[in-house]
C-alpha positions, 0 to 999 in steps of 0.5 A: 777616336781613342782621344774623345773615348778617353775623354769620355772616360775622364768625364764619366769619372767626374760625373760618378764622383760629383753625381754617384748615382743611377737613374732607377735609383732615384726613385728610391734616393729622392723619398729617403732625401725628403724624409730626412728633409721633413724630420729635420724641418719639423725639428728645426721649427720646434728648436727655436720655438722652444727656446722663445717660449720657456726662455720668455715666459713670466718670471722665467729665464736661461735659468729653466734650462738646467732644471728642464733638461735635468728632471724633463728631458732626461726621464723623458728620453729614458721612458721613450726609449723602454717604451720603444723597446717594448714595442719593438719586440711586440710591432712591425716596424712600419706599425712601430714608425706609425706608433712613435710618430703619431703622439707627437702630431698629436700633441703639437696640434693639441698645445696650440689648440688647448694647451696654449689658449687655456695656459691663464687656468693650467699655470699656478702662479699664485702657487708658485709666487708662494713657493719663490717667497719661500724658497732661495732665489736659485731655485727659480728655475725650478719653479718655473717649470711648474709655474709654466707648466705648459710651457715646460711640456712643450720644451721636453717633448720638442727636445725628445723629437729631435734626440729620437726622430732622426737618430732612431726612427730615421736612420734606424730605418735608412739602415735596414733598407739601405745596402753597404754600396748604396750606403756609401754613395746615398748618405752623403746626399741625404745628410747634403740636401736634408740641411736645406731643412733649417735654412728653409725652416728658419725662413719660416720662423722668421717670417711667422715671428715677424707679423706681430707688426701687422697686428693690433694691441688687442691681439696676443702677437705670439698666439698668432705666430704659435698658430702658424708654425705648429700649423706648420709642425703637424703638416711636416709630420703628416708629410713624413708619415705620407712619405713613410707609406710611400716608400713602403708601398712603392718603393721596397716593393720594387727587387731592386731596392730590398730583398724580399726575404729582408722584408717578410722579416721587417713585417713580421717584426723580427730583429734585436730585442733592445732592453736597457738591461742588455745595452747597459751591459754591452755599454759596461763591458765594452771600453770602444763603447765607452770612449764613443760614450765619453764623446757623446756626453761631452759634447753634450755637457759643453754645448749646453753649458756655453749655450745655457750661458748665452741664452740668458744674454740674448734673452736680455736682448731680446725679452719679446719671445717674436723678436727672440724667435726670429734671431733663431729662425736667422740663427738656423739659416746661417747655420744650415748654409754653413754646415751645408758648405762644409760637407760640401767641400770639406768634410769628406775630403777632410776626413780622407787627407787628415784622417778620422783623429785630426778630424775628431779633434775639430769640434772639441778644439771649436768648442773650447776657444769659441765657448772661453770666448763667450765666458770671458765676454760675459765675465769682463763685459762691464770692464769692455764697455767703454772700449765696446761703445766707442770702437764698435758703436754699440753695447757689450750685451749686443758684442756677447749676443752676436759672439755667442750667434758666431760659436753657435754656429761653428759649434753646430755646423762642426757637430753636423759635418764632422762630429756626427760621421766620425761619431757615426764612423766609429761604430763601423768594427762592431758587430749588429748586436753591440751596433743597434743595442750600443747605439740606440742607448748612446744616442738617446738617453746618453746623449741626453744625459750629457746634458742633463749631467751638465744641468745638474751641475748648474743646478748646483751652482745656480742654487748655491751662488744665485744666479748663472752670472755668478757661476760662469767662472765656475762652468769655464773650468768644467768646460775646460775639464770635460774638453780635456777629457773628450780629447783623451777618448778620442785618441784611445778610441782611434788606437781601440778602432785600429786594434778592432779592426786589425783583428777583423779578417774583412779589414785591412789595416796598411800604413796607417790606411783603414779600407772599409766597406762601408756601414750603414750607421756611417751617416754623411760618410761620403768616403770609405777610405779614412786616413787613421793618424 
């Protein structure tokens, strides 16, 4: 008897470790799991069809890019984050969800309707051929945006989804009704089961891209294809307002999953007064705020200067903007599966033997040898056609395309198993002010203005040498700058993390061991042991 109750015992442990959770709490559990599931979906759908729409349309290019998310993205993300702010103070936050979701239904449904279909009246190309006859060559990005008018708009709110849906209206409510010890186990389940969003949405795509072979020549293949997925797009975001209502009718109203007087607060709107003002402040004061920041920015100023560079590639390789769209939607499988295996078996074991550093250190070591591989394939590509076509059968554009496809992957699978939850990690000694004002500017209008930094920087360099072919030279060593930089603020933030948390009496620090209770800001932390080497 002693023997199969030990048994048991062993087995009640693997079965606590694999499956960390409760019958009731599924009812809570699953809602939170599609919620994310959806938001990630819609944004998955509107990623790759972005990118096929601005990148595609007439006399555009990868040269948009800087320009849209220099003067589009960024004011964008600023305005959205005021106007957030302001209702915040004013809203309850059921209201404040409802009010944040709502335009961008709205406008994704309006594009395809309206926007799309009335794009020969809207697009001033006779304005535009004059401005480009007077203007030098490099500033056709530029023009673009206002040549594709459209189109532009369709990019930068698409881009503000994904930088405000996940970050500040998911995670910000999985916070507030989320506790510590049920943050530790469900996290890590929603980040898992949430990344089946882009292998299904990616299906999606490809298969709404692809039906252009069963149409006939009179009939506008990508119209067809736009119907289909913004189709698609506005259900997703109808499902997440439904799923939204739900919880909130059926699931806090249960004692068991949040305190009533947690609630009464929420409907009454109560909690941080966020202004830009007060977070710039606590962001300039605070050099932990600061390295966290330097994280986020470079990232972002290296992801699009070696995506910008591989866009314009693939964009030579693929010209129709279905054909474009279904690489993407294939893109966004493979990278799903992967990033799906690594936080399955390795992120979070990764983290606890390794420790928070090494970890750190993963993404930034990817970007700098998968994006030098890209820049050196594009620069030396007629110098490797010889040796391309006869070893490998086939053209330099398509050895750049397919090493390009290889670093997209890695880059973003590295971002969302380990980038994202030691980023996450980090918030963990801070206080609930610096918390929610801190990350709501590092997240939104920061880490678009990583990118934005990085496009002006091309701006600059595609207005002055012409084209971004000539200025790849010149983007490799910013690349390696900033990377040398990043790498230098994660190890000052992993001392800054252990001095924060050595003066806080509710942690320990023993050899080199962080023992956490855990944070709700933690995303995908499956563990609340982490190893600080």
């Amino acid at each position: 008897m002693q023997y199969m109750a030990k048994i048991q015992g062993e087995f009640g442990k693997i079965r606590s470790f694999l499956w960390p959770i409760h019958g009731y709490e599924l009812k809570k559990l699953i809602p939170m799991i599609l919620l994310l599931f959806f938001i990630l979906f819609t944004y998955t759908v509107l990623k790759d069809t972005k990118d096929a729409l601005i990148v595609t349309a007439r006399d555009s290019g990868a040269e948009v890019i800087p320009f849209l998310k220099f003067w589009g993205v960024l004011p964008g993300a600023v305005i959205l984050m005021l106007i957030y702010a302001k209702l915040s103070n004013k809203l309850s936050k059921p209201k404040l969800f409802y009010v944040s979701v709502v335009p961008f239904i709205v406008f994704f449904g309006l594009f395809v309707t309206v926007l799309y279909p009335a794009r020969a009246h809207m697009h001033p190309h006779a304005l535009c051929d004059r401005l480009q006859a007077a203007l030098p060559v490099g500033a056709k990005g530029l023009i673009a945006i206002i040549r594709n008018c459209t189109y532009s708009a369709f990019y930068v709110i698409s881009e503000l989804w994904g930088s405000f849906s996940i970050p500040v209206l998911y995670w910000g409510f999985a916070n507030d009704i989320t506790t510590i010890s049920e943050s530790k186990r469900f996290y890590p389940l929603f980040g898992l089961f949430a990344n089946f969003a882009p292998i299904v949405s990616g299906g999606l795509v490809r298969w709404a891209s692809s039906i252009r072979c069963n149409l006939s020549s009179e009939v506008d293949p990508w119209q067809i294809s736009l119907n289909y997925l913004m189709g698609i797009v506005v259900i997703s975001g109808l499902i997440v307002l439904g799923i939204y209502w739900w919880i909130n009718r059926y699931v806090l109203t249960d004692p068991r999953f949040y305190e009533s007087d947690r609630r009464v607060s929420a409907e009454e709107g109560e909690g941080p007064k966020l202004s830009l003002k007060e977070s710039l402040r606590y962001l300039l004061r605070s050099r932990y705020l600061g390295c966290i920041a330097i994280l986020v920015i470079s990232y972002g100023v290296c992801i699009n200067l070696i995506e910008t560079t591989w866009i314009s590639q693939l964009r030579l390789a693929y010209p129709d903007p279905n054909a474009y769209n279904m690489f993407m939607g294939r893109l966004s499988q493979i990278t799903g599966g992967v990033t799906m295996c690594i936080m399955l078996f390795f992120s979070g074991n990764l983290i606890r033997r390794l420790g928070w550093r090494k970890v750190a250190l993963v993404t930034p070591g990817i970007l700098l040898f998968t994006g030098m591989g890209v820049f050196s394939f594009v620069v030396f590509k007629e110098q490797l056609s010889g040796f391309v076509t006869h070893f490998l059968g086939t053209t330099p554009l398509m050895v750049v395309v397919v090493f390009g496809a290889f670093q997209s992957v890695l880059s973003k699978s590295s971002k969302y198993s380990l980038f994202d939850p030691t980023k996450e990690m980090a918030y963990i000694p801070l206080d609930q002010e610096q918390r929610v004002k801190g990350k709501l500017l590092v997240d939104v209008p920061l880490s678009r203005g990583g990118k934005a930094t990085s496009s002006l920087l091309q701006q600059g360099l595609i207005m002055t040498l012409g084209s971004i072919s000539a200025v790849i030279p010149y983007v490799g060593m910013i690349v390696l700058a900033v990377i040398i930089l990043w790498i230098t603020a994660i190890y000052s933030l992993n001392r800054r993390f252990l001095a924060f948390m050595r003066k806080d009496k509710g942690e320990e620090v023993d050899g080199g061991v962080l023992t956490a209770q855990g944070s709700a800001s933690a995303i995908s932390s499956a563990h609340v042991e982490v190893t600080l080497n």
